[in-house]
C-alpha positions in Angstrom: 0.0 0.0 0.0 2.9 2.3 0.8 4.5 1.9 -2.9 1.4 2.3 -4.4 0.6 5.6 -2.3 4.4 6.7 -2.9 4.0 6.4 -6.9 0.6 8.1 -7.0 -2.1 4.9 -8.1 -4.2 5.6 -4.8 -4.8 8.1 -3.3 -5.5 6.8 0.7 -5.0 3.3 2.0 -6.0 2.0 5.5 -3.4 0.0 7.5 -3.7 -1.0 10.9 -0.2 -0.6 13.0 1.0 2.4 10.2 5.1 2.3 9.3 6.6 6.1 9.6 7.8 6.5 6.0 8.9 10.0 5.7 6.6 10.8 2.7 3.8 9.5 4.0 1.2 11.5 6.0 -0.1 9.5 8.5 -3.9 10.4 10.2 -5.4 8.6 12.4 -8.6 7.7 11.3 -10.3 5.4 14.3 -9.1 3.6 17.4 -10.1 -0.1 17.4 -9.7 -2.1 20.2 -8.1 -6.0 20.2 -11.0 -8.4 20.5 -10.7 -12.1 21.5 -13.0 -14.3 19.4 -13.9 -17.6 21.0 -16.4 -20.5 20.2 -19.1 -19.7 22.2 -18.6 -22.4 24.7 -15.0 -21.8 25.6 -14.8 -21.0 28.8 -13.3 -17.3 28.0 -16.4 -16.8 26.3 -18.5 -14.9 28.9 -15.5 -13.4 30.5 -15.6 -9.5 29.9 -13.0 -7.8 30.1 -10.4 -11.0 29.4 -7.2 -10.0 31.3 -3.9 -10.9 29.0 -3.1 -13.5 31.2 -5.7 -15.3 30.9 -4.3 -16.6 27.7 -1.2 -18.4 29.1 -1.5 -21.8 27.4 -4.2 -21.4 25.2 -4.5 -22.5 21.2 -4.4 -19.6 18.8 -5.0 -18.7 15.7 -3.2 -15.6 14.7 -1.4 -13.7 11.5 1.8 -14.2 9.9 4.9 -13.3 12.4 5.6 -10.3 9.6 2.3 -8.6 9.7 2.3 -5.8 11.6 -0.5 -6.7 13.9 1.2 -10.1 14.9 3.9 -8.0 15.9 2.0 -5.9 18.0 0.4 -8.7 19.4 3.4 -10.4 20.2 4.7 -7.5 22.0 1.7 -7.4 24.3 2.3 -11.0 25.0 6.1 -10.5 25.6 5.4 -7.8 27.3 3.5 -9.7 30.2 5.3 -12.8 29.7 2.5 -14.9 28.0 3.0 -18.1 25.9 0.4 -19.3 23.8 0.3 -22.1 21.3 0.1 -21.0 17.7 -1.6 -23.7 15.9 -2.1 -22.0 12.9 -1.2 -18.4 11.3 -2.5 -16.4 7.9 -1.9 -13.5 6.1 -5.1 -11.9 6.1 -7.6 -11.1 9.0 -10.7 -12.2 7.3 -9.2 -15.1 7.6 -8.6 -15.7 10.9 -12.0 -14.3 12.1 -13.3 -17.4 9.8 -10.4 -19.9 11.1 -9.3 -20.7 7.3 
């Protein structure tokens, strides 16, 4: 998205995490929170908030190391020291939301 905003074929783009690149003007546009998505009988499910640590040990499903949400995700969890098992990771959020 950043090429194609640096060489003029669009105009906007909307990225979650934004890189500073130096030609780019950045504006925020929305804050969105993280949300956990569960089945509905997991026992997380009905828990509201769920603390960060409540998600030592558990399965996810999660984004491609690279992206730049993974990253940010992982930083929350290194930040509080939490493991969780990655059982599976795409490229694209759509995807995840619908597990594959």
């Amino acid at each position: 998205m950043y090429e194609d905003i640096l060489h003029n074929s669009a105009d906007f783009g909307l990225v979650a995490f934004p890189a500073k690149v130096r030609q780019i003007e950045m504006i925020p546009f929305r804050n969105d929170q993280l949300v956990l998505i569960t089945p509905p009988g997991h026992p997380l499910a009905r828990r509201t908030p769920v603390e960060v640590t409540a998600l030592v040990g558990q399965k996810f499903i999660g984004l491609e190391p690279d992206s730049p949400t993974r990253k940010a995700i992982d930083r929350i969890f290194r930040e509080n020291k939490i493991r969780v098992e990655h059982v599976i990771n795409f490229d694209n959020v759509e995807t995840v939301k619908t597990g594959g």
